[in-house]
FIMI-760909 format. One record per atom (N, C-alpha, C): residue in one letter; y negated, x negated, z. Coordinates in steps of 0.2 Angstrom, whole numbers, plus 2048, in hexadecimal, padded with zeros to 3 digits. Each point is the difference from the previous one (the first is absolute). Last residue first. Layout:
# FIMI-760909
AYXZ;...
# end
This chain:
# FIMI-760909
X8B518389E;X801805807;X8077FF802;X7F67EE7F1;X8038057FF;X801801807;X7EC7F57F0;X805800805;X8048057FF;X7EF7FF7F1;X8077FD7FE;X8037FD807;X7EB80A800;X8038047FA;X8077FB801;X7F07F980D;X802805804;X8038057F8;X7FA7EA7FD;X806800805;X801806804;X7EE7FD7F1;X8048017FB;X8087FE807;X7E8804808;X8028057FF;X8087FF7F7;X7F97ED80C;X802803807;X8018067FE;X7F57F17F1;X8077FE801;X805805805;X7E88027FE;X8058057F7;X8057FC802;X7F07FB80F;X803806801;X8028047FB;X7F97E87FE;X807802806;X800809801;X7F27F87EF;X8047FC7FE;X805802806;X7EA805804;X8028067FC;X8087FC7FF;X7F67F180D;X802807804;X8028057FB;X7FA7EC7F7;X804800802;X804805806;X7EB8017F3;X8058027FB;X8067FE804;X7EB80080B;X803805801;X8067FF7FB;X7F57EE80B;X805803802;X8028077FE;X7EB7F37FB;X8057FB800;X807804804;X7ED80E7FD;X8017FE7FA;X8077F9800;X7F1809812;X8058047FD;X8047FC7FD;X7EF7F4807;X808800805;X8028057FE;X7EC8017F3;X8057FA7FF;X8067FF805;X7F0812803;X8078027FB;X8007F87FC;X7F3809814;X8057FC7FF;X8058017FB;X7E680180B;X8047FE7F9;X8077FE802;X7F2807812;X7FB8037FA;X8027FE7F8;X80D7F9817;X7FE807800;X7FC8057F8;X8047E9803;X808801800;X7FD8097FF;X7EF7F3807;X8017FE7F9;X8088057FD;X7F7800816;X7FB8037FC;X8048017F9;X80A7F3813;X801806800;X7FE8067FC;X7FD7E87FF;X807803800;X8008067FE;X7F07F680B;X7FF8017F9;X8048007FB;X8037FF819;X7F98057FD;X8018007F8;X80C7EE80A;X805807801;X7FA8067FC;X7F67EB801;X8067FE7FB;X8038077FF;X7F17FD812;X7FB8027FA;X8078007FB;X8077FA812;X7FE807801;X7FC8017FA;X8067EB806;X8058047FD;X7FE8077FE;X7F07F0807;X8048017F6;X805805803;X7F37FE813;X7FE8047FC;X8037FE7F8;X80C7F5811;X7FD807803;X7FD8037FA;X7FF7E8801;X8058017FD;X801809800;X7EA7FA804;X8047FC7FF;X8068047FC;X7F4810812;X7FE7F87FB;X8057FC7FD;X7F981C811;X8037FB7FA;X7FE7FA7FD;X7F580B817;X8028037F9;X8047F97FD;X80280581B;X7FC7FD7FC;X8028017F8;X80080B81B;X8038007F9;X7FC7FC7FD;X7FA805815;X8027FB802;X8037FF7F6;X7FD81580A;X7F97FF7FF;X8027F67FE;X81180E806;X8008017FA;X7F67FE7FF;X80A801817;X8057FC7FC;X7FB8007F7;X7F580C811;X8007FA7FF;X8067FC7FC;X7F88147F5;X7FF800806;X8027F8802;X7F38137ED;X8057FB802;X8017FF806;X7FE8167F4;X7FD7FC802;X8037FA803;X80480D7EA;X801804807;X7FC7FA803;X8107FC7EA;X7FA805801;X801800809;X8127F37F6;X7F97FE7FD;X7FA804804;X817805806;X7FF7F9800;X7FA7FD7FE;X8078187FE;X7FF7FD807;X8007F8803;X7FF80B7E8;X7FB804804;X7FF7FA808;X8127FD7EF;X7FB7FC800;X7F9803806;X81580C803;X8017F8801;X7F97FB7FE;X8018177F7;X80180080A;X8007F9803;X8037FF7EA;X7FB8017FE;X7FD803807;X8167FF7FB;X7FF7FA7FE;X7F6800801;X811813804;X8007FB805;X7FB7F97FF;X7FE8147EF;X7FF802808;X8007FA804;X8077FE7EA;X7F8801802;X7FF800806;X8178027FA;X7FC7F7803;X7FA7FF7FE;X80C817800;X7FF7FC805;X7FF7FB802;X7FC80A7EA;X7FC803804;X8007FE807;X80F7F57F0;X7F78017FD;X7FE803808;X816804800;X7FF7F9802;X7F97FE7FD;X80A8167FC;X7FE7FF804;X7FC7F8801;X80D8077ED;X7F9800802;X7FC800804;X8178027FF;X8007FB801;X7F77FF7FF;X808817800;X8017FC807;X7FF7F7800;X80080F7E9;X7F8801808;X8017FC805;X8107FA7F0;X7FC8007FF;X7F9801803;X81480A804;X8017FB800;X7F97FB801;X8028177F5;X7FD800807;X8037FA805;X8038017E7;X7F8800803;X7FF801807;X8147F17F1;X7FE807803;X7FA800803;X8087EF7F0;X805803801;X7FE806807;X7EF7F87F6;X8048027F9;X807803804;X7F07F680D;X7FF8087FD;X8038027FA;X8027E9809;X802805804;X7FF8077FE;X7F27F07F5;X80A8007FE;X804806805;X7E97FE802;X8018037F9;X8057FF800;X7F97F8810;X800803803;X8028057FB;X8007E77FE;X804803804;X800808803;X7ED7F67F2;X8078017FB;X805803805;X7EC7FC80C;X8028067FB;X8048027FB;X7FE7EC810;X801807803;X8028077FC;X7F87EB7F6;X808800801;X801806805;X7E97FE7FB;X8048007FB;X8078007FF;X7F47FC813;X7FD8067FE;X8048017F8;X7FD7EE80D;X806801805;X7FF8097FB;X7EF7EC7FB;X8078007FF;X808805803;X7E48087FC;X8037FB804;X8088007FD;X7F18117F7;X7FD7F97FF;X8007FA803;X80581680E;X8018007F8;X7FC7FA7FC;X80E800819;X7F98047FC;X8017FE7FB;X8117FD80E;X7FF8007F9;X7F9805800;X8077F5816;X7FF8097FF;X8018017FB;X7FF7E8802;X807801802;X80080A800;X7EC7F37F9;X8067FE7FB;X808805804;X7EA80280D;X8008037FB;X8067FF7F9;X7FF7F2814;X802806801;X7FF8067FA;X7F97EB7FD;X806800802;X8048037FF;X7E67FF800;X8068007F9;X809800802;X7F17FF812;X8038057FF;X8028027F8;X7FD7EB80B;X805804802;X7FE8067FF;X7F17F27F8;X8067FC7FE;X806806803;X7EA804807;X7FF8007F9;X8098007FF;X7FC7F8815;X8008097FE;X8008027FD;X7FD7E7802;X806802801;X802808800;X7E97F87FC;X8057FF7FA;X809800804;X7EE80580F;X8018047FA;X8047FD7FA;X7FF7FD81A;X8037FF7FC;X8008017F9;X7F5808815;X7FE7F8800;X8047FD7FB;X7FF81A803;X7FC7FE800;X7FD7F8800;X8168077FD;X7FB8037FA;X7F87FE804;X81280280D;X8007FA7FE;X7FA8007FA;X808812812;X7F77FE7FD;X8007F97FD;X81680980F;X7FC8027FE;X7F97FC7FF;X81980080C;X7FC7FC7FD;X7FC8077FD;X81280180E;X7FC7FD806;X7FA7FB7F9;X8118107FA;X7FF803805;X7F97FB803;X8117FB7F1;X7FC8027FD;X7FA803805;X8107EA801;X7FE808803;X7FD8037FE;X8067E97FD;X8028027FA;X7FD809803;X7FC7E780A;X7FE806802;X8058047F8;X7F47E8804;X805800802;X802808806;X7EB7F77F1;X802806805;X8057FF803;X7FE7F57ED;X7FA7FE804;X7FD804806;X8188007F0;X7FF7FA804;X7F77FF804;X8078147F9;X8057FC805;X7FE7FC802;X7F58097ED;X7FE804805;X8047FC806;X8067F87EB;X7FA7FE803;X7FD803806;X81680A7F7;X8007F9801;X7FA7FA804;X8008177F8;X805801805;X7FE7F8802;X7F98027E9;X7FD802804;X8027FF808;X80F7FD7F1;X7FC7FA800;X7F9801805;X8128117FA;X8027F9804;X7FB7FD803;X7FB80D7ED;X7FE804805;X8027FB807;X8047F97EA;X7F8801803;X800804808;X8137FE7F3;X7FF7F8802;X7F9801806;X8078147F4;X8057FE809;X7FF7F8800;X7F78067EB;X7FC806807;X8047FE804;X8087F67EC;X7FB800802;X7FD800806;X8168087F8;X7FE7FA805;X7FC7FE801;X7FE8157F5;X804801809;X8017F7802;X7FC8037E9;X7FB803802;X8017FF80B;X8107F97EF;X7FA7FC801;X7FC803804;X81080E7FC;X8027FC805;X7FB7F87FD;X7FD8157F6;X7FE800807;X8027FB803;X8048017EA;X7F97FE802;X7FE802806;X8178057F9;X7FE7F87FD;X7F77FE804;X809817802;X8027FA805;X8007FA7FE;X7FC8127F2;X7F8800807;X8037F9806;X80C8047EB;X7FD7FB7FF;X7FA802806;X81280C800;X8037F8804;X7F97FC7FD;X7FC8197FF;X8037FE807;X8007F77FF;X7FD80A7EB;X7FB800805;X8007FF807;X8138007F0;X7FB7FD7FE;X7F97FE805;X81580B809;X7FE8027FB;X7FB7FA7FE;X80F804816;X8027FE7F9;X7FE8027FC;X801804816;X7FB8057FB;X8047FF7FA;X8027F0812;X805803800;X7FF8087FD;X7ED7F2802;X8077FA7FC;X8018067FE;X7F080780D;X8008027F9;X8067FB7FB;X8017FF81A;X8018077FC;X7FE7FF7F9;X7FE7ED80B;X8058037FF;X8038057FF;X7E87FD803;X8027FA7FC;X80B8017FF;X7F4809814;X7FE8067F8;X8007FD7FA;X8087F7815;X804804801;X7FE8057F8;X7F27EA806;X8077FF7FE;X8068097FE;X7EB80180D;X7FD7FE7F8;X8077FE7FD;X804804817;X7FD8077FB;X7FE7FD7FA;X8057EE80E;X806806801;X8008047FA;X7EA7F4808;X8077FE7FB;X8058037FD;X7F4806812;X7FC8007FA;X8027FE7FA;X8077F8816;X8048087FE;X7FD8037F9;X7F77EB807;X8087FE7FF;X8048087FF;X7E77FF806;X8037FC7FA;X8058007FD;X7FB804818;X8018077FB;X7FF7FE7F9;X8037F080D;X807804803;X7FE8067FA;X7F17F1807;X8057FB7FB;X8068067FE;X7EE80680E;X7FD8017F7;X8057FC7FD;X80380B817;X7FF7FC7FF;X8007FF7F9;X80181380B;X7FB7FD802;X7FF7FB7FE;X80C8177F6;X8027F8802;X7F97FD801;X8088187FA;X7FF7FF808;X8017F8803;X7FF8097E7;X7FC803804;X8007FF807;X8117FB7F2;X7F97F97FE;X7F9805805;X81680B7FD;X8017F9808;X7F97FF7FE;X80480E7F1;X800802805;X7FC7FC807;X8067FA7E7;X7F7800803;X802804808;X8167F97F8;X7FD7FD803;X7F5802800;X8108127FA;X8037FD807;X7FB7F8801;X7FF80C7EC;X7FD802804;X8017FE807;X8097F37ED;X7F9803800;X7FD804804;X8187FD800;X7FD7FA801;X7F8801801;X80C8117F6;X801801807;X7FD7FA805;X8038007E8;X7F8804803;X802800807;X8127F47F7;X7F97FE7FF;X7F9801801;X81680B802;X8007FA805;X7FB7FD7FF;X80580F7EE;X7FC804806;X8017F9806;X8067FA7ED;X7F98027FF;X7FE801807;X8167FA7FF;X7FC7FC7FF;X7F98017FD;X80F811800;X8037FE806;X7FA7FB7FF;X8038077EB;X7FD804805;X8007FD805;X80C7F37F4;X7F97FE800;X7FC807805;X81B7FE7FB;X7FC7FE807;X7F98007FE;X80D8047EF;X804805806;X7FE800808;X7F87F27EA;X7FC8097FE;X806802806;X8017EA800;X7F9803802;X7FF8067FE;X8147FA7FB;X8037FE808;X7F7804800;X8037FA7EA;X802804802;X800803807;X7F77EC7F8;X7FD8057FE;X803809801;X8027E4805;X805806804;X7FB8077FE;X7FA7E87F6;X806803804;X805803802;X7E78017FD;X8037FE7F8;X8097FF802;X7F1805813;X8018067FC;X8067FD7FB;X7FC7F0811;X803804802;X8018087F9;X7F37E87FC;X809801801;X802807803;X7E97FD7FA;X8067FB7FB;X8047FF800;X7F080E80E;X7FF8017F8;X8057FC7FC;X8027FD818;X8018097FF;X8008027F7;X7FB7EA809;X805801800;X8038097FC;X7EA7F9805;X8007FD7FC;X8088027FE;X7F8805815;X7FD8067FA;X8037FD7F9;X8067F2813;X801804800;X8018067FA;X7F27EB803;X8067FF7FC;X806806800;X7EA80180A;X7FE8047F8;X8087FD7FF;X7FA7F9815;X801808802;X8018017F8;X7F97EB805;X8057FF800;X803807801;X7E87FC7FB;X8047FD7FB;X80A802804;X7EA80880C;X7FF7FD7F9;X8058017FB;X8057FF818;X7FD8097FB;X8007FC7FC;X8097EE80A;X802804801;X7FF8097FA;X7F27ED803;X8077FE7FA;X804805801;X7EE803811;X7FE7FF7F8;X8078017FA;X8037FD817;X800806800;X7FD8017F8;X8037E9808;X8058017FF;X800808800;X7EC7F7804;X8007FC7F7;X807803800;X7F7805817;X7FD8067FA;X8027FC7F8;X8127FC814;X7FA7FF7FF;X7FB8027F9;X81481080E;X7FF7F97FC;X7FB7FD800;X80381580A;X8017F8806;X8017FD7FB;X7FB8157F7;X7FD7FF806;X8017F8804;X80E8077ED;X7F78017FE;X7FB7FF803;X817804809;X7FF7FB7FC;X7FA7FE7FC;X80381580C;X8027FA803;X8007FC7FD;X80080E7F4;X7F9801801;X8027FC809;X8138047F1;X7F97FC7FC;X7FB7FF804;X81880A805;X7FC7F9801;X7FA7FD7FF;X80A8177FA;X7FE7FE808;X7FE7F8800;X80780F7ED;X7F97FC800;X7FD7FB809;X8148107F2;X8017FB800;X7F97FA801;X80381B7FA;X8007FD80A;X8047F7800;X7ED8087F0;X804802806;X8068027FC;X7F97E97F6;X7FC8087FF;X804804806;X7F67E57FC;X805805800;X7FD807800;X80A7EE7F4;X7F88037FE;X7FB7FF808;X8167F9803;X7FB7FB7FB;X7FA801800;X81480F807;X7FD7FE802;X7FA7FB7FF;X80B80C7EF;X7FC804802;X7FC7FC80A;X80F7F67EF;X7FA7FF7FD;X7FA804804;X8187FD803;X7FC7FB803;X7F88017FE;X80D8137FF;X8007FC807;X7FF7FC800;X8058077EA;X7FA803802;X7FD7FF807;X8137F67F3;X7FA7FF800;X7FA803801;X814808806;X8037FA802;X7F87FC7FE;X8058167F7;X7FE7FF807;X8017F9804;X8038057E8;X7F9801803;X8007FF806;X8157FC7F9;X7FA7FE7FD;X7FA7FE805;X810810802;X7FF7FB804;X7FD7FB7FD;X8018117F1;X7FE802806;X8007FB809;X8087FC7E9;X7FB7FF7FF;X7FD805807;X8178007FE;X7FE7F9800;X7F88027FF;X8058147FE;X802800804;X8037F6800;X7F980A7EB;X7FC802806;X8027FF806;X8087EE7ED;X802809802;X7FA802806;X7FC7EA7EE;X803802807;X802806800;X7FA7F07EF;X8028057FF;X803802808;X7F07EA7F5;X804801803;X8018097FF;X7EF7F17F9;X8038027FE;X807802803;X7EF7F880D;X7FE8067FC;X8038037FC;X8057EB80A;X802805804;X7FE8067FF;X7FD7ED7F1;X806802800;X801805807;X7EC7F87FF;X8008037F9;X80A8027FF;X7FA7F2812;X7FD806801;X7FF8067F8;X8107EC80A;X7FB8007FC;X7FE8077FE;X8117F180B;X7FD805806;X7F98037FB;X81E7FB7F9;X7F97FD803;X7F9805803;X8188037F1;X8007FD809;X7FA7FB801;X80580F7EA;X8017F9801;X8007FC808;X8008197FD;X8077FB7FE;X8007F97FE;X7F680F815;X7FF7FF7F8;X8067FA7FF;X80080C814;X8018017FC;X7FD7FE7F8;X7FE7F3813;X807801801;X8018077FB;X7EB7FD807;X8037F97FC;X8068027FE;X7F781180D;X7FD8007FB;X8027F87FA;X804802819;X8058057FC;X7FF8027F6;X7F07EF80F;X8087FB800;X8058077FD;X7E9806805;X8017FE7FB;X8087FC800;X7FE80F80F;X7FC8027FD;X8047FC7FA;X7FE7F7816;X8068027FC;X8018057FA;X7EC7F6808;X8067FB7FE;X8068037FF;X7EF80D808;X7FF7FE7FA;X8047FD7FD;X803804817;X8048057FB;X7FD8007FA;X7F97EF810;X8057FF7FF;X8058087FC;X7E97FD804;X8017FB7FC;X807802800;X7F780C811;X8028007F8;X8018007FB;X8007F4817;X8088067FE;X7FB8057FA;X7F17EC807;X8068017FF;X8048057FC;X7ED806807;X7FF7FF7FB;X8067FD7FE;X7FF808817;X8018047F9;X7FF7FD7F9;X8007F0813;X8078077FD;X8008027FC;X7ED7F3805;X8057FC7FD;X8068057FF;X7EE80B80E;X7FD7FD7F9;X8067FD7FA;X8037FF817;X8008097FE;X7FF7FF7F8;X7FD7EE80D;X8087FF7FF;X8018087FC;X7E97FA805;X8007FE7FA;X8087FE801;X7F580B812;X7FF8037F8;X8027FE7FD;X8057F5812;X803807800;X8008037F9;X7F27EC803;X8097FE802;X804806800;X7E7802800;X8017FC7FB;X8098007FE;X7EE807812;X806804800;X8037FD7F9;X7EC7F7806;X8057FE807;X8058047FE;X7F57FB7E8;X7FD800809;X8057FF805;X8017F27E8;X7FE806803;X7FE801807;X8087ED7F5;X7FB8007FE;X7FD809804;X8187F67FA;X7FB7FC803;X7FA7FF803;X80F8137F6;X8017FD806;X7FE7FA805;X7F880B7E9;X801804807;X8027FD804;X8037F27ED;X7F8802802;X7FD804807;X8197FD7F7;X7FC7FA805;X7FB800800;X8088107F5;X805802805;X7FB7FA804;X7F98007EB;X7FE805804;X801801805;X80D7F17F2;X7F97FD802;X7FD806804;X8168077F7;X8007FB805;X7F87FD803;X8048117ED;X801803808;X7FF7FD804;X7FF7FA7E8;X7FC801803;X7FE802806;X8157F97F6;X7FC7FD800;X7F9800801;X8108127FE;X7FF7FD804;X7FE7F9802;X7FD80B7ED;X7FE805805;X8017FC807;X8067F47EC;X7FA802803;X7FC804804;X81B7FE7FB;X7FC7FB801;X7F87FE802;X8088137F5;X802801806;X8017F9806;X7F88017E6;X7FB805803;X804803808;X80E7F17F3;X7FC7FA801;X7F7806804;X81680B7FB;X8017FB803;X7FA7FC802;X80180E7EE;X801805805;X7FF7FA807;X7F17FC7E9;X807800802;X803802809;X7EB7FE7F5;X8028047FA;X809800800;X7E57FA80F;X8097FF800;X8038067FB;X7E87FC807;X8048007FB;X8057FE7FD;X7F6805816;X7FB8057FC;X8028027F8;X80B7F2814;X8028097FF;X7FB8027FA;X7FA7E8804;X8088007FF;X8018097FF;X7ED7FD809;X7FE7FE7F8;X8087FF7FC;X7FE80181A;X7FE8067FF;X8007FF7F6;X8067EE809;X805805804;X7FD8067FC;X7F27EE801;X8077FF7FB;X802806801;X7F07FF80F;X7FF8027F9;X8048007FD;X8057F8815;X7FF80A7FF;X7FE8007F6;X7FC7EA808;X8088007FF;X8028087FF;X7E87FA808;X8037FE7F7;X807801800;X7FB805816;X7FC8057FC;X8017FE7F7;X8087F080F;X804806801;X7FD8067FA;X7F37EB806;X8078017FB;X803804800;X7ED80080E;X7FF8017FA;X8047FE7F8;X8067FE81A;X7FD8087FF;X8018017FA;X8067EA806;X8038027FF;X7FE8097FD;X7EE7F2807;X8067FC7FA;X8048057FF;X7F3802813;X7FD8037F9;X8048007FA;X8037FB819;X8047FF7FB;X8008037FB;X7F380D810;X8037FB804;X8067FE7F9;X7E580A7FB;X809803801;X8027F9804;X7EA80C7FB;X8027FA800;X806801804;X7EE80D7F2;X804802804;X8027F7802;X7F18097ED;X7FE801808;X8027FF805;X8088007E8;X7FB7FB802;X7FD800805;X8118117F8;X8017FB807;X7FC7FB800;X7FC80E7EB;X7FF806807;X8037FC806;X8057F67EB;X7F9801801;X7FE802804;X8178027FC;X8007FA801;X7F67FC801;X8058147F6;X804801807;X8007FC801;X7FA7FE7EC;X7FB807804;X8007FE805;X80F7F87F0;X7FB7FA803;X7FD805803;X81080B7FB;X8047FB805;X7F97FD800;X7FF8147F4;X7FD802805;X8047F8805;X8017FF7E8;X7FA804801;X7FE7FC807;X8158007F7;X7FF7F97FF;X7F7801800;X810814803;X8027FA805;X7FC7FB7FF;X7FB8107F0;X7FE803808;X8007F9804;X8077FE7EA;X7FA7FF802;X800804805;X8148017FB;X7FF7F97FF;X7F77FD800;X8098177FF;X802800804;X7FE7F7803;X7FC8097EB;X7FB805804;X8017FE807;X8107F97F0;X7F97FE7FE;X7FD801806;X81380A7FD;X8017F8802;X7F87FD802;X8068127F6;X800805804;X7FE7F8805;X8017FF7E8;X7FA802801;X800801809;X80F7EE7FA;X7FF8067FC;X7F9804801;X80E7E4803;X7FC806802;X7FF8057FC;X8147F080C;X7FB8017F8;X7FD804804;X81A7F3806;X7F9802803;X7FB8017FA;X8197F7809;X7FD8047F8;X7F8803802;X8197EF808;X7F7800801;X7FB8057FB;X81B806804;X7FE7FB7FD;X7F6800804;X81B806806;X7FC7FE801;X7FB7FD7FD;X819806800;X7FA8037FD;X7FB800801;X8127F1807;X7FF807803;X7FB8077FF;X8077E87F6;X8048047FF;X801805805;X7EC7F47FE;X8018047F9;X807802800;X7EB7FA810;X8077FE800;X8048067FE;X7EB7F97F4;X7FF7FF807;X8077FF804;X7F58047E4;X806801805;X7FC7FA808;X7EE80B7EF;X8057FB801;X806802804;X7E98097F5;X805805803;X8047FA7FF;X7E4806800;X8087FB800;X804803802;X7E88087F5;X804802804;X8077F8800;X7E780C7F9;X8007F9803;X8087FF805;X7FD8197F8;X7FC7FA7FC;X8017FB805;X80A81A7F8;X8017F9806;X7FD7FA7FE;X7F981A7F5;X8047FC7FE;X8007FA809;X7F38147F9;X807802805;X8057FA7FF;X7E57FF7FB;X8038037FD;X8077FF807;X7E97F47FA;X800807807;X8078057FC;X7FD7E37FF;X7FE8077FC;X800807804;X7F77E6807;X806805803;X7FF8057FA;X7F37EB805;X8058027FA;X803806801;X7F17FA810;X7FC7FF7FA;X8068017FB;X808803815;X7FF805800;X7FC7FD7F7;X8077EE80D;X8078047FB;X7FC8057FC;X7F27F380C;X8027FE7FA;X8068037FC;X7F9807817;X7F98047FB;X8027FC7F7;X8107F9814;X8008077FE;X7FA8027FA;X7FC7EB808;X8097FF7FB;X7FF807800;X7F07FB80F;X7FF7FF7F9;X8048037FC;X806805813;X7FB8037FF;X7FE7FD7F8;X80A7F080D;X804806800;X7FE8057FC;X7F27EF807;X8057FE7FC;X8068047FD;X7F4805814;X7FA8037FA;X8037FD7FA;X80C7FC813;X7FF8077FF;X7FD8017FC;X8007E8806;X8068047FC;X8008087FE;X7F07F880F;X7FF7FA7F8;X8058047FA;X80080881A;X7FA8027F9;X8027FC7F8;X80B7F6812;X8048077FD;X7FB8047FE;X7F67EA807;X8078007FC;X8028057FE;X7F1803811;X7FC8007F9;X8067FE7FA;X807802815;X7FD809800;X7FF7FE7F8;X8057EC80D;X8068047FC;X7FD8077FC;X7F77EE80F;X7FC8017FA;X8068067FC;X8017F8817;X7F7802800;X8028017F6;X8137FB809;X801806802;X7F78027FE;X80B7EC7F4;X7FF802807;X7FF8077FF;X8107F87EE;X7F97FE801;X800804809;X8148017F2;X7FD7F8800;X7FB802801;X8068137FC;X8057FE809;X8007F87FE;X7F980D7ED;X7FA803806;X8047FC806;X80B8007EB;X7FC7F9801;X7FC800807;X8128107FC;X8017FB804;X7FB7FA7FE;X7FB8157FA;X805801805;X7FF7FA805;X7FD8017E7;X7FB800803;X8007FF808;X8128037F1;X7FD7F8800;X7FB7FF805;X8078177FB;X8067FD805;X7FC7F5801;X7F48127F2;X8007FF809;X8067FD803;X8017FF7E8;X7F97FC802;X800800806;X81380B7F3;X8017FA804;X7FB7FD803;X7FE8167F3;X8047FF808;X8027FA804;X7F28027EA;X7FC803807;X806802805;X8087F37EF;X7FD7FC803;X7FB806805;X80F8097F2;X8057FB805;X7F87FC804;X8018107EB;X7FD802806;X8037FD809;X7F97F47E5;X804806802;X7FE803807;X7F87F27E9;X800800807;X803806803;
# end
């Protein structure tokens, strides 16, 4: 079995979901989600935890343009192919409340974004990993538009540009990169092998690091996001942080370094510090946001901006604190969403200002949201604590006063995150927030599913180590043997 059919199943799935009525769609695109999910947890039962490409196809597509179907999983694959096929049935769990206009179509897009996003996870060819990316763009761009708030059609032309125009200097990226291998095709093991001079590898980098850095994003390529975050709907802001922000980070780890190894030691400083500078500039903002969809969405920012400093570290410890933070981080931002979400929709209200004392009528919702928040602060024995720590270890390697200042982001989304829980949950109720009702049904799985998420991942995770370190060791002996036989 190979890794064709967990790319083909949502596209099938996609369109079985738009034969059925709109009252039953939600549970159709569950059916498949979990179906999904299966097939990943089947890959992972055989997976060997080694650096080797497994369950892999590599056919001609349109082959006298080099163009081959070449897709596999690795350990880096792995990790990344259970997040997506994780947090899709989740998110599609967390609308059982909602009731959407042409549910049909909602609930296919979302499965069609899978393709797309499972396409970058394990595309192992230039072309078909640029095809996915944008294949993931398109459903989003309709979920926002359709679906979102009233300023939905601005943000989300805003939203289509940038991510646009940097797709578009990836592509040119990769089409320079074709054009020099001598067999003329797009196959990422032959783009590694390649011999570039420092100055081609310098556009390189650059060329892939603008689309990747908006995607993530990191400052000052992040203006969109928290617009966007804000007027999508809470399943399109989901896909969004969750899952479709990591094909960036992910990018950063598999095609911008091992590519342009050289170009990143003339640029990477530059790209650390735009990182921490990210980190503090957005808890900044997160500090004066009223609205909890908004400061979520800057919360973001910063957990991202210190997950791409330990990449751009490049060390053992940095990229594998980024393998496990970026589960970790789409966890928590589902949850936290999700949270944002139920408060809306029964208060129709996101203020933080005009709520207080839910904890008193809401305890298992209390319970539930401050595991959350504790996950997203990395407390220690939560998921967000271990990948904080390797990312802070990596960074320290490449400098200590670096280092402190990205540290920060621990002590300022204690502050803001835990300001937020204080004044949403604690204090006296009043009448809006006296009207709250606790969690049920569909509500409490997921948040119990997210909660214990968070525990498990936090108090054992050296199985999600373990599936991606030999492939991370395996890529940064590739990248330190191109940094000895390039030529200056």
């Amino acid at each position: 079995m190979t890794v064709s059919i967990l790319l083909f199943l949502p596209i099938l799935a996609a369109l079985a979901v738009l034969l059925f009525k709109n009252e039953v769609a939600k549970h159709v695109a569950m059916f498949f989600a979990i179906a999904e999910l299966a097939l990943a947890l089947y890959f992972l039962n055989g997976f060997v935890a080694d650096a080797s490409l497994q369950y892999s196809i590599d056919v001609p597509w349109i082959k006298q343009f080099g163009i081959y179907f070449k897709a596999g999983i690795d350990g880096i694959s792995m990790v990344m192919v259970l997040l997506t096929t994780v947090l899709v049935p989740l998110i599609i769990l967390t609308t059982y409340e909602h009731q959407y206009k042409n549910a049909k179509a909602f609930y296919a897009l979302i499965l069609f974004m899978q393709a797309g996003l499972l396409t970058v996870f394990t595309a192992f060819d230039g072309f078909l990993f640029y095809v996915g990316w944008e294949a993931a763009l398109i459903p989003i761009y309709f979920i926002c538009a359709l679906w979102g708030g009233e300023n939905r059609i601005r943000v989300n032309i805003k939203f289509f540009i940038y991510t646009f125009a940097g797709s578009l200097f990836m592509l040119v990226a990769i089409i320079y990169l074709y054009l020099q291998t001598p067999t003329k095709d797009y196959d990422l093991e032959h783009f590694y092998a390649l011999s570039l001079d420092a100055k081609q590898q310098s556009w390189v980098f650059l060329a892939f690091f603008l689309a990747f850095a908006i995607k993530m994003p990191i400052f000052p390529f992040h203006t969109w996001q928290p617009d966007t975050y804000t007027e999508a709907p809470t399943a399109g802001t989901m896909m969004l942080s969750g899952i479709m922000l990591k094909m960036g980070i992910y990018g950063v780890i598999r095609w911008l370094i091992p590519n342009a190894p050289v170009g990143f030691l003339t640029w990477g400083n530059i790209a650390i510090i735009l990182s921490v500078i990210g980190i503090i500039y957005a808890s900044i903002i997160a500090f004066k946001q009223t609205d909890g969809k908004r400061l979520v969405a800057y919360s973001s920012i910063a957990h991202v901006g210190l997950i791409a400093a330990g990449i751009f570290a490049w060390n053992i410890y940095g990229v594998q604190g980024a393998m496990i933070q970026m589960v970790s981080h789409g966890i928590n931002v589902v949850g936290m969403f999700f949270i944002w979400d139920i408060i809306s929709r029964r208060l129709n209200t996101r203020d933080i200002d005009k709520l207080g004392g839910i904890a008193k009528v809401a305890p298992n919702f209390a319970i539930a949201f401050l595991i959350i928040v504790l996950g997203t602060v990395a407390l220690p024995l939560t998921n967000g604590f271990v990948g904080e720590f390797l990312l802070l270890r990596g960074v320290f390697g490449w400098s200590i006063p670096t280092a402190a200042i990205a540290g920060t982001t621990i002590i300022l989304g204690a502050v803001y995150m835990l300001r937020m829980y204080k004044n949403v949950m604690q204090g006296e109720l009043n009448e809006l927030t006296a009207t709250f009702t606790d969690i049920k049904g569909s509500e409490k799985l997921a948040l119990g599913i997210i909660c214990a998420l968070i525990i498990v991942i936090g108090v054992y995770p050296q199985p999600l180590l373990h599936i991606s370190e030999a492939s991370v060791t395996n890529l940064l002996e590739t990248v330190s043997h191109k940094f000895i036989t390039t030529k200056f």
